[in-house]
C-alpha positions as CSV (number, residue, x, y, z in Angstrom):
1,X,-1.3,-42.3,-3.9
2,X,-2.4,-44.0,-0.6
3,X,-2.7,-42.7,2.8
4,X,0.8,-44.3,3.9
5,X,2.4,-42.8,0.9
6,X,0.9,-39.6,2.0
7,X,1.8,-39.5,5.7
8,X,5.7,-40.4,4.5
9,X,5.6,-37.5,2.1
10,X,4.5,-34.9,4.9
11,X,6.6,-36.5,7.1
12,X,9.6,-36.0,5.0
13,X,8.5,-32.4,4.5
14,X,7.6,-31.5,7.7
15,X,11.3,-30.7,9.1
16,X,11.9,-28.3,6.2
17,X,8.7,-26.9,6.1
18,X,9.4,-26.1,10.0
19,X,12.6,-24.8,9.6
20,X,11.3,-22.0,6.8
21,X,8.3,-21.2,9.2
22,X,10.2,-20.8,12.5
23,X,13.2,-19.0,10.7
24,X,10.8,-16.7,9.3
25,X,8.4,-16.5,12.3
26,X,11.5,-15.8,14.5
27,X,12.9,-12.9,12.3
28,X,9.5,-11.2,12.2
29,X,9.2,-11.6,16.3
30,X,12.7,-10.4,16.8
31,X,12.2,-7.6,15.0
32,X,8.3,-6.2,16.0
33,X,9.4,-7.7,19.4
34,X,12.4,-5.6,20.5
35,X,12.0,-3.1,23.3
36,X,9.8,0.1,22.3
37,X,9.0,-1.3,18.8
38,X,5.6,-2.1,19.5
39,X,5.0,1.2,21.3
40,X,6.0,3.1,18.1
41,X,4.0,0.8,15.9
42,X,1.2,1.7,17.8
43,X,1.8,5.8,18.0
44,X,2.9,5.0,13.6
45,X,-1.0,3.2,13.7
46,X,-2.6,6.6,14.3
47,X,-0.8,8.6,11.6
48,X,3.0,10.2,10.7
49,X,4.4,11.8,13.5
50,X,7.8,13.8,14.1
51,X,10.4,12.4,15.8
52,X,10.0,14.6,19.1
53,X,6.3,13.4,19.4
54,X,6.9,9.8,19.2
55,X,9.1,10.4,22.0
56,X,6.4,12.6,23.9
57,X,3.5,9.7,23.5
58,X,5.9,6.7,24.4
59,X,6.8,7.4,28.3
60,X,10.3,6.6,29.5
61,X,11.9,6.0,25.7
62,X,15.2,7.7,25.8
63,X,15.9,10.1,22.2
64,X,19.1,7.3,21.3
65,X,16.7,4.4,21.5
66,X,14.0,5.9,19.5
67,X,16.9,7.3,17.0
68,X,17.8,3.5,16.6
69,X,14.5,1.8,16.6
70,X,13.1,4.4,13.9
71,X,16.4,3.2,11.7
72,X,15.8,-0.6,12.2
73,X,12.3,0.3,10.8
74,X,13.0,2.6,8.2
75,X,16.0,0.2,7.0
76,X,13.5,-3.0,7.1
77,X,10.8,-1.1,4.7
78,X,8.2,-1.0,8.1
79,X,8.7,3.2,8.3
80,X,9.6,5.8,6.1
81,X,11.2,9.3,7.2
82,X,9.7,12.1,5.6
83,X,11.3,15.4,4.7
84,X,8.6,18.4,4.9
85,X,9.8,21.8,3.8
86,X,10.5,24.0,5.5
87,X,13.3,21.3,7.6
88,X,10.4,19.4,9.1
89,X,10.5,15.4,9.3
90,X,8.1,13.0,10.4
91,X,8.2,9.4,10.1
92,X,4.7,7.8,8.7
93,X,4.2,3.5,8.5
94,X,4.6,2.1,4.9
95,X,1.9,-0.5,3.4
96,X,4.4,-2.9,4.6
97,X,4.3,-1.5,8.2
98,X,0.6,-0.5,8.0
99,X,0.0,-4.5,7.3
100,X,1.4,-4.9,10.6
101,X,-2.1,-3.4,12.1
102,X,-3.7,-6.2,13.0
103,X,-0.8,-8.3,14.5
104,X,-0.6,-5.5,16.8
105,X,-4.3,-4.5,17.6
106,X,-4.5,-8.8,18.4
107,X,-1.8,-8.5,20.9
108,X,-2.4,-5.3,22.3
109,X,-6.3,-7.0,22.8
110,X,-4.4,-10.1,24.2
111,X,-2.3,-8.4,26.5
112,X,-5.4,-6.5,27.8
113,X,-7.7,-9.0,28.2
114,X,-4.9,-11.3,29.8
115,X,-2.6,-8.9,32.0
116,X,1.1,-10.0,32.9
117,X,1.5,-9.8,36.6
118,X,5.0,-8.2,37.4
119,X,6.1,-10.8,40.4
């Protein structure tokens, strides 16, 4: 197979192989992206937590949009709710969630070392 046969091959490809990627890329943004998420992530890094201390360590995150976010997680497989007798829960990362670690420890690095300016 030459080099021209090659290039026409990946050049064929290439618009399906860039749909699948952005499709997927996009999901996974939309979803880790959403307002709060990344917060929580980041409290869910350290360890389970109840739902009252999430709330405590993420400033200004109303008890409906935590309630909401923590569903979206648990119902994509990224946090599990716990029940702990006696009628305790806390909500820990899965392996799914805790693979997740060091997307967010680049962008929390990024966003440090490059600072939005609010203007």
């Amino acid at each position: 197979m030459g080099a021209a046969s090659t290039r026409q091959s990946r050049a064929e490809l290439a618009p399906h192989r860039r749909q699948a990627c952005c499709a997927l890329y996009h999901q996974a943004v939309e979803l880790v992206g959403k307002r709060w998420t990344g917060a929580i992530l980041i409290v869910l890094l350290d360890g389970p937590c109840r739902f009252s201390e999430v709330g405590e360590l993420v400033p200004d995150l109303s008890d409906r949009l935590l309630s909401e976010r923590m569903k979206e997680l648990e119902a994509h497989g990224i946090v599990e709710r716990r029940a702990i007798d006696p009628v305790r829960v806390e909500y820990a990362l899965t392996a799914k969630g805790r693979a997740l670690e060091p997307a967010v420890n680049a962008l929390k690095a990024w966003a440090e070392a490059f600072p939005i300016s609010h203007g």
